[in-house]
TIZAGU-589072 format. One line per 3 residues: number of its first residue (from 1); their letters; for each residue x, y, z of C-alpha. Coordinates in steps of 0.5 Angstrom, whole numbers, plus 500, padded with zeros to 3 digits. Layout:
BEGIN
NUM	A	X/Y/Z ~ ...
//
This chain:
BEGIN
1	XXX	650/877/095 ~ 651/881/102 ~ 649/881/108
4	XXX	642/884/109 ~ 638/886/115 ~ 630/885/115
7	XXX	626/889/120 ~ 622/883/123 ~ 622/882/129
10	XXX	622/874/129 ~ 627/870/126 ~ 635/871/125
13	XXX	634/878/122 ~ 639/877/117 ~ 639/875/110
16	XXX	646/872/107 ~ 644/871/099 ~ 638/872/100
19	XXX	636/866/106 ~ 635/867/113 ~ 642/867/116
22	XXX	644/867/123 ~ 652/868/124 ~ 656/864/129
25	XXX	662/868/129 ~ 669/868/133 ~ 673/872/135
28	XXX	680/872/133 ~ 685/877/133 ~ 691/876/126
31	XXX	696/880/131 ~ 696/875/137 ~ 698/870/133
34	XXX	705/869/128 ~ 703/870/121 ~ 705/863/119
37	XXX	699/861/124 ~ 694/864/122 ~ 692/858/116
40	XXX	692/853/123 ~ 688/857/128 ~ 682/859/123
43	XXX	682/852/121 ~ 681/850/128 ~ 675/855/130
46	XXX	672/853/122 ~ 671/846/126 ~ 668/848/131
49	XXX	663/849/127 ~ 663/858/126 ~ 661/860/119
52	XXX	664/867/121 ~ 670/870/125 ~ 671/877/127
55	XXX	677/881/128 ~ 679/888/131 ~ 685/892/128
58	XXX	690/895/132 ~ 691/902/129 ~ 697/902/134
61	XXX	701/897/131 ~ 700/899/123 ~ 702/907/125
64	XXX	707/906/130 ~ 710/914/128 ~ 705/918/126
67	XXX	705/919/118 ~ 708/912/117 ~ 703/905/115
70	XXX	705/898/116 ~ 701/893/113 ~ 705/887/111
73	XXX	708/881/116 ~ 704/882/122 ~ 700/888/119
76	XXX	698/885/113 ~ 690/885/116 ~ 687/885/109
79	XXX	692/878/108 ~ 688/875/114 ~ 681/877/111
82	XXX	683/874/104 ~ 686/868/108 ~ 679/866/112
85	XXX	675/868/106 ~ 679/863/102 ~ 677/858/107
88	XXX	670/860/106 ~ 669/864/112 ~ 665/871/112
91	XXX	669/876/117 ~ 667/882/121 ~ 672/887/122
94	XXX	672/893/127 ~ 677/898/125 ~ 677/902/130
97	XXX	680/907/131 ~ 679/905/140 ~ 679/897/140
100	XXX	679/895/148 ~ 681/888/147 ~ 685/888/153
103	XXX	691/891/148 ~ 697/896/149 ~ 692/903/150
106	XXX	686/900/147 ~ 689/900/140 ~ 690/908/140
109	XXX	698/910/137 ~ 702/913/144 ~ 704/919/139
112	XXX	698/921/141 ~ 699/923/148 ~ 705/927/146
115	XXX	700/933/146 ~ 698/933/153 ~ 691/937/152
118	XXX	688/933/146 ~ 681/929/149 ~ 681/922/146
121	XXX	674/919/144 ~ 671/925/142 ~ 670/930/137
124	XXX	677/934/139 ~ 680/937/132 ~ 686/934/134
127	XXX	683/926/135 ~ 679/927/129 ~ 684/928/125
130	XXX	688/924/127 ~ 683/918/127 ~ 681/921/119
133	XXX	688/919/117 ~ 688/913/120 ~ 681/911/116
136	XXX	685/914/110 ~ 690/908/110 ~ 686/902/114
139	XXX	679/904/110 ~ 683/902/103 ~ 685/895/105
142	XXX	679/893/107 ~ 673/895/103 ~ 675/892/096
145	XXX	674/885/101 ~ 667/887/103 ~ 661/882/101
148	XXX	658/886/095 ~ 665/886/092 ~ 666/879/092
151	XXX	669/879/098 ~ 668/876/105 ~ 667/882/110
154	XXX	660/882/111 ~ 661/888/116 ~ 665/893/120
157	XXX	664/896/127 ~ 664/903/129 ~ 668/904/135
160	XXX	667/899/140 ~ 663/900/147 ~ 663/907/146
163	XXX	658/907/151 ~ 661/905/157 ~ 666/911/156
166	XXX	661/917/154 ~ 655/920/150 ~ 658/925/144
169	XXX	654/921/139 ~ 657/927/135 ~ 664/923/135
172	XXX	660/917/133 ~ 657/920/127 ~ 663/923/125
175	XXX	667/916/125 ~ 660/913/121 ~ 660/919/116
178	XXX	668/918/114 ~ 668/910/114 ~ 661/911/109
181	XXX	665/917/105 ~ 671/912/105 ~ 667/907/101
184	XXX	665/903/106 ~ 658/899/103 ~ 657/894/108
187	XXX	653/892/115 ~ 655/897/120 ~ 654/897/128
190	XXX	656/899/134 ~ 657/894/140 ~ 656/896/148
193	XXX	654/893/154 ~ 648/890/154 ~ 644/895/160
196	XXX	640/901/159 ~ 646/905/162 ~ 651/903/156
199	XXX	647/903/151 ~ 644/910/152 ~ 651/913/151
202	XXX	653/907/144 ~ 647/907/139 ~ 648/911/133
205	XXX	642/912/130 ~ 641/908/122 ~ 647/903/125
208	XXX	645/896/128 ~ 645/896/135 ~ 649/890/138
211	XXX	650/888/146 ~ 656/885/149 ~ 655/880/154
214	XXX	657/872/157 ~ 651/870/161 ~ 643/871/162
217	XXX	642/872/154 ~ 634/873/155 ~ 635/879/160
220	XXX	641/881/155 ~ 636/881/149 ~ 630/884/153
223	XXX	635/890/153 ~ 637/890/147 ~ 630/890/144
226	XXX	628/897/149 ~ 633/901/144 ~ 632/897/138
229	XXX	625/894/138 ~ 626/892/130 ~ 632/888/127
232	XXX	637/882/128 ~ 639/881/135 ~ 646/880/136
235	XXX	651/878/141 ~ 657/882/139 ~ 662/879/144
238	XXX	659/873/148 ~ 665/873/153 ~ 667/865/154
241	XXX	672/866/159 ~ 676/871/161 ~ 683/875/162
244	XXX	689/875/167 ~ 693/881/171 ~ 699/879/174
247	XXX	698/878/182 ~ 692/874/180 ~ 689/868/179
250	XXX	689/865/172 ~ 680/866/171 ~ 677/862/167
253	XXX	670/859/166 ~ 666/853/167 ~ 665/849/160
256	XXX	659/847/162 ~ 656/853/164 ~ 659/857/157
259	XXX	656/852/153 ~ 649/852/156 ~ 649/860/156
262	XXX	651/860/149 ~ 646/854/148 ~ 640/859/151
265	XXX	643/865/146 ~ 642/861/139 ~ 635/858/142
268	XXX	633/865/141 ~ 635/866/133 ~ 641/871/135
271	XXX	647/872/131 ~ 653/872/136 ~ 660/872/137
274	XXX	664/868/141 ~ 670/872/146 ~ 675/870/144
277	XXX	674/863/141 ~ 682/863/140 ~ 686/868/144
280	XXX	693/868/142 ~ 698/871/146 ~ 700/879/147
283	XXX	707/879/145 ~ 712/884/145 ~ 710/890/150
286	XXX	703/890/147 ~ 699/888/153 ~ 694/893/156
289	XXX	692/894/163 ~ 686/896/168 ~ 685/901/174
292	XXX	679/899/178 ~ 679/905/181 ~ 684/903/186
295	XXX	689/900/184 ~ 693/899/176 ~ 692/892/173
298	XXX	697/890/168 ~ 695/884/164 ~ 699/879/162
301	XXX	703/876/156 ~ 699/870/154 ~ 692/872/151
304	XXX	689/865/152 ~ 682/867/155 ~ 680/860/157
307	XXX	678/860/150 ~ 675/854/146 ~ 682/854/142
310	XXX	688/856/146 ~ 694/860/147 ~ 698/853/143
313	XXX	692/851/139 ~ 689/847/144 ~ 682/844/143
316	XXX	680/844/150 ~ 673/842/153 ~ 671/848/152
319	XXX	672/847/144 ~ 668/839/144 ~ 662/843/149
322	XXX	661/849/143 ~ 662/844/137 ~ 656/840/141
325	XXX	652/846/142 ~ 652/849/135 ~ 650/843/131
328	XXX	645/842/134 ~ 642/849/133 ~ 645/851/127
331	XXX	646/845/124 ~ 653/839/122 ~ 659/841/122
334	XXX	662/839/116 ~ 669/839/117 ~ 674/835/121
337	XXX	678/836/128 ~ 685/837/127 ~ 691/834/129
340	XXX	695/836/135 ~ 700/840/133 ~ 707/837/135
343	XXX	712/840/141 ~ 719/841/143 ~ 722/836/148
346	XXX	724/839/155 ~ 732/841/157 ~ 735/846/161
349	XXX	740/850/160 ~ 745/855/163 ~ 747/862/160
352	XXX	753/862/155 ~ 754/870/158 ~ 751/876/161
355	XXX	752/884/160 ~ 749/889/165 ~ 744/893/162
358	XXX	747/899/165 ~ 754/898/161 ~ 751/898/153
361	XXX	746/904/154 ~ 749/906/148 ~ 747/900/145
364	XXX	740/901/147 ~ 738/908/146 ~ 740/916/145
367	XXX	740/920/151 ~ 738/927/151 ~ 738/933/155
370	XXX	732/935/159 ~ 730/940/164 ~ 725/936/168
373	XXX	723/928/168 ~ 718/927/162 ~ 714/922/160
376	XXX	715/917/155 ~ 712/920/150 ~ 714/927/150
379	XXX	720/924/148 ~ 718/920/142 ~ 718/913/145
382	XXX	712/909/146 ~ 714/902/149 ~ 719/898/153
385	XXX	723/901/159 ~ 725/909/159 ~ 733/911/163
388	XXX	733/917/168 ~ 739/920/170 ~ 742/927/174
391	XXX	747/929/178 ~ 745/930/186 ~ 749/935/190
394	XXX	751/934/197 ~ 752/933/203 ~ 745/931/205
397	XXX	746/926/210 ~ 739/924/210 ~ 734/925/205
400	XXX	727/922/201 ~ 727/921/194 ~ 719/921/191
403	XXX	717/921/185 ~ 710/924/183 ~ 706/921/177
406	XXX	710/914/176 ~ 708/910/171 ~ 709/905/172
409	XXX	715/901/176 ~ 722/905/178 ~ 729/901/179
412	XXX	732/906/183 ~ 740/907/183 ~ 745/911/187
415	XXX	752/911/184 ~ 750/904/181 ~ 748/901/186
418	XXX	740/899/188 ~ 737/903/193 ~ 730/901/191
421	XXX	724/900/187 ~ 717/905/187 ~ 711/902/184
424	XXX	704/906/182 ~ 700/902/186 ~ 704/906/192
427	XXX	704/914/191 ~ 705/915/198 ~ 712/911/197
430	XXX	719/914/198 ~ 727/912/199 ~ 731/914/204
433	XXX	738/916/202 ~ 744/920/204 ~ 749/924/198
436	XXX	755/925/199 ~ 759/932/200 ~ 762/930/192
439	XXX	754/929/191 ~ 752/922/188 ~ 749/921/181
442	XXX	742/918/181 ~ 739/913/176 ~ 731/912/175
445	XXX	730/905/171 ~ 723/905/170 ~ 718/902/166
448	XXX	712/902/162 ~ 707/896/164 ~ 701/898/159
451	XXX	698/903/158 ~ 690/903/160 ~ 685/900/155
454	XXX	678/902/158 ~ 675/906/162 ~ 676/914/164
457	XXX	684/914/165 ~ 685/912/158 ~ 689/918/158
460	XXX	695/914/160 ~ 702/917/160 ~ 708/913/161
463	XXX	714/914/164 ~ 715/920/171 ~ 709/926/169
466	XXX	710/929/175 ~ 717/931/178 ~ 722/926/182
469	XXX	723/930/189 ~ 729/930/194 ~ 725/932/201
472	XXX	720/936/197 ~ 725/940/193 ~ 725/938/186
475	XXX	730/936/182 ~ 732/939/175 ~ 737/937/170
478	XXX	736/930/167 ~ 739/926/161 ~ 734/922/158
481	XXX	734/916/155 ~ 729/912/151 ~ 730/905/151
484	XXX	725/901/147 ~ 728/895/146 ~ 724/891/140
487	XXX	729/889/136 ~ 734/888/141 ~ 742/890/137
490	XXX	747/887/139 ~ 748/886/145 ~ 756/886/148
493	XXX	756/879/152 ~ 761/877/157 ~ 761/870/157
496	XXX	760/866/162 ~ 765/860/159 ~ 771/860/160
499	XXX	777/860/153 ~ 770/863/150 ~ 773/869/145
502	XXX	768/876/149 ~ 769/883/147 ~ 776/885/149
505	XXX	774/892/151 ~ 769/890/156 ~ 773/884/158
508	XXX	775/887/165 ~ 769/889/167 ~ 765/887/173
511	XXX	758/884/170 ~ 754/882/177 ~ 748/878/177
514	XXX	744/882/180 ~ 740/885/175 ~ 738/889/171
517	XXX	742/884/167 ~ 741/881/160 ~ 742/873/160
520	XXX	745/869/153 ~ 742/862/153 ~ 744/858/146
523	XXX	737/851/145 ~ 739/846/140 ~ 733/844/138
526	XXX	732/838/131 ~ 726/842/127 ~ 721/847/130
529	XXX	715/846/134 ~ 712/850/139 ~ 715/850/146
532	XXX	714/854/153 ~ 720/858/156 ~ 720/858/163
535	XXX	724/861/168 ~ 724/858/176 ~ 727/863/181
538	XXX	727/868/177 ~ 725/875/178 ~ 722/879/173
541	XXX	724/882/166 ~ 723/880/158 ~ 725/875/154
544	XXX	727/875/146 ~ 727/869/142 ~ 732/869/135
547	XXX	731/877/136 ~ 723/877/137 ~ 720/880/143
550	XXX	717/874/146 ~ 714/878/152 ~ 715/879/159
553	XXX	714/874/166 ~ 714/876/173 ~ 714/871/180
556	XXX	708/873/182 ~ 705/870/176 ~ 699/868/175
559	XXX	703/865/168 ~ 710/860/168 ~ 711/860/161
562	XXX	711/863/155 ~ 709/860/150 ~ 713/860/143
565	XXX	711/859/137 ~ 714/854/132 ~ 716/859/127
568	XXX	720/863/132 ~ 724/857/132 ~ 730/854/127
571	XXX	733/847/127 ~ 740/848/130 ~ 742/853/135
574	XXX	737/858/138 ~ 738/865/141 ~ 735/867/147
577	XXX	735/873/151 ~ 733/874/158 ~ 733/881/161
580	XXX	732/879/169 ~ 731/886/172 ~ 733/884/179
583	XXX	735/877/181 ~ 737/871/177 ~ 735/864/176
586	XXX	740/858/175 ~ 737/856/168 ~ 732/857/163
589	XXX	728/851/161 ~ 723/849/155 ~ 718/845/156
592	XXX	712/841/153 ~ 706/844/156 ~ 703/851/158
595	XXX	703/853/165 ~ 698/858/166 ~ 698/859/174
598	XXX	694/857/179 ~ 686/858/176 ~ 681/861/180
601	XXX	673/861/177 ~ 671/867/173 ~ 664/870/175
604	XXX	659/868/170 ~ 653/874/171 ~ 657/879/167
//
């Protein structure tokens, strides 16, 4: 039987088959973790003693060219829920179409930037169509998995914190209408802060209200009670920890003190769901960012959220201090802990080549012709890295070069040789040049650190959106070149060894160090297991394992490591590659253990 809601304000407020339930849930995201993990990680989170767990669906990922659906390997979302179904677990899904989850644009496709006067999240004709194909394609792989068809989706979430953003409550409706003309059938709810402020832009009348919050949950119920005065309490997302933006400390939150403000919202007969229960990890370039009103904050690559269940699997404090705590109110955990998953042993290891980013461009992307410097995604593109280049006339013996509407970090180049690098963060930033009688030709290498995943500047367009400016006078004519990256072609390495056979067209050529660069480094491992990739002294840049996009690292951390994932691995030789944008370390090392920086205590009143 599905699960039901009563109108009493005593008790769990749900029934599931007919006896009072309430749900502890945990929040999992099947896109973070290699399909080939995702038996492991719910295996764990089910010891931990959830009875649910809870997913967002990234639209962005399963429709990455308008009009074309994924929903295999990686995308297969349905395969995900039939897998925790198979456990015997119930799962919410959150289709979206707005995600958050600290993801590349909330979870929004980039396509929907290249019209540049479309309005996201509300009742735009243009969004809404856009989000009905979407519910078109996604809505089908889910609803023959709900509850009251033998399936265990118990509910769906409309939109997601929607309150924070506005108040069209038109656009929530039409979400609600077209999920329930689609044949969605099972418990909908919207989820919000838990504040007056939040709330009154959120709700949807006829949905269940949920709060989103990770401390003082009697306040937070109280709240939830003024706009709800009947039905199921429900913390849809009880944070237990916290993300990461690269210059800042790794966050995390005290076991104890999570463990006993979860102990105080069970106490109260609510439903909740732990965020995150297991993090997992932002491969790729899918990482979202921040702006709190001053400056851009992009996330980093590993999603690990001090949760109970971390980045590698790890049952940490956290886990045994949850585990505690939902036994005693829910009841005893039937299931034992898992072992330990095995690592890799440690070594280092030299490059066997290198090759200049600036030397296999033709590899890497098509250039086209532009009369002004577009964004990234005027020109089709979405993730990675995007090449700028024109031709300046001279002389001019002193000039400044400044770019208005960087997003988000530019390598700036005169004749191929750096002159600098320009940041979002520093508008006011400009270069100093000098342009010789027979001019000089000036590259812009910039790149796409995440576009923003919450709050008003949602509408985050990569690349220049502005104008590149020498001594205020702008500069037209520009060959453009998307260079995405993911999957990286073959690349024409020079190799560092010597009586090695390389490309004989390329064998003169002078390939520096000095980044932008890409780095070969062959690891010889006996079986797969998980490993860390780690990268002392060097810079910033993006790291490829056997072909799959690992992430991104960067010297001011806060993380060292990248974690990869026993299945990107395979016995023998393995390939990885590294592009260092600026300069080079003298070796790449695998380790045993994750280094996620110097840790710094998350605030606990949110």
């Amino acid at each position: 039987m599905p699960l039901t809601v009563t109108s009493s304000t005593t008790g769990t407020g749900f029934l599931r088959n007919g006896v009072p339930h309430q749900f502890v849930s945990a929040a999992v995201h099947y896109f973070r973790i290699h399909p080939d993990q995702w038996r492991d990680r719910l295996l764990r989170l089910r010891a931990m003693g959830v009875n649910t767990v809870e997913t967002y669906v990234a639209w962005n990922l399963h429709e990455r060219e308008r009009g074309s659906f994924d929903f295999s390997g990686w995308q297969d979302v349905a395969g995900f829920v039939r897998l925790a179904g198979e456990l015997g677990l119930d799962v919410i899904v959150r289709p979206g179409p707005y995600i958050c989850g600290e993801w590349e644009f909330g979870g929004l496709p980039a396509w929907l930037l290249a019209d540049r006067s479309i309005r996201l999240r509300l009742s735009d004709p243009r969004f809404l169509a856009a989000v009905d194909s979407w519910f078109d394609a996604v809505l089908p792989q889910l609803t023959p998995l709900q509850d009251d068809r033998g399936g265990p989706i118990v509910a769906m979430g409309v939109e997601n914190e929607y309150g924070s953003y506005g108040n069209d409550t038109d656009y929530l409706a039409h979400l609600r209408d077209g999920m329930l003309a689609r044949d969605v059938s099972c418990l909908l709810f919207t989820a919000d802060g838990a504040e007056d402020r939040f709330q009154l832009g959120g709700r949807l009348p006829g949905v269940l209200t949920t709060g989103t919050f990770g401390s003082r949950p009697e306040e937070a119920l109280d709240c939830l009670r003024r706009h709800q005065p009947q039905g199921p309490l429900v913390c849809m997302e009880f944070w237990d920890g916290w993300f990461d933006h690269w210059g800042r400390p790794h966050r995390v939150r005290d076991p104890r003190d999570a463990a006993e403000a979860l102990d105080a919202l069970l106490a109260t007969g609510a439903s909740v769901n732990i965020y995150m229960a297991h993090g997992g990890t932002n491969f790729g370039w899918w990482n979202g960012a921040n702006h709190d009103g001053a400056d851009y904050l992009p996330t980093v690559t590993s999603y690990d959220y001090d949760a109970p269940v971390g980045e590698a699997g790890e049952l940490t404090p956290k886990f045994h201090a949850f585990r505690e705590v939902i036994e005693r109110r829910i009841g005893p955990v039937p299931h034992p802990l898992p072992a330990p998953l095995p690592r890799l042993a440690s070594q280092a290891v030299v490059a066997t080549g290198r090759v200049a980013l600036r030397d296999c461009l033709d590899e890497l992307g098509k250039p086209g012709q532009w009369l002004e410097p577009e964004p990234m995604e005027t020109v089709g593109q979405s993730l990675g890295l995007i090449h700028y280049r024109t031709r300046l006339r001279g002389p001019l013996t002193t000039t400044e070069l400044r770019v208005d509407g960087l997003a988000d970090r530019a390598q700036v180049f005169l004749d191929g040789e750096s002159i600098g690098v320009l940041e979002r963060n520093r508008p006011e930033q400009s270069i100093a040049l000098s342009v010789p009688t027979s001019g000089a030709e000036l590259e812009l290498l910039v790149e796409n650190q995440g576009r923003i995943n919450y709050g008003p500047l949602l509408a985050d367009r990569k690349g220049i959106t502005g104008g590149v400016l020498l001594d205020g006078r702008y500069q037209f004519g520009w060959e453009i070149r998307p260079l995405p990256l993911d999957p990286l072609p073959e690349l024409p390495f020079l190799l560092d060894r010597p009586g090695r056979p390389g490309r004989p067209d390329r064998q003169d050529e002078a390939t520096g160090t000095a980044g932008p660069v890409f780095h070969r480094f062959e690891l010889d491992i006996p079986a797969p297991a998980d490993g860390f990739l780690a990268l002392p002294g060097w810079t910033k840049g993006v790291v490829w394992l056997n072909g799959f996009t690992l992430g991104r690292y960067w010297e001011i951390g806060p993380q060292h490591t990248l974690y990869a994932p026993a299945p990107l691995w395979r016995a023998g030789r393995n390939e990885v590659v590294v592009l260092e944008l600026h300069e080079p370390g003298t070796a790449l090392e695998l380790r045993d253990e994750p280094d996620l920086g110097p840790t710094e205590t998350a605030r606990c009143d949110f």
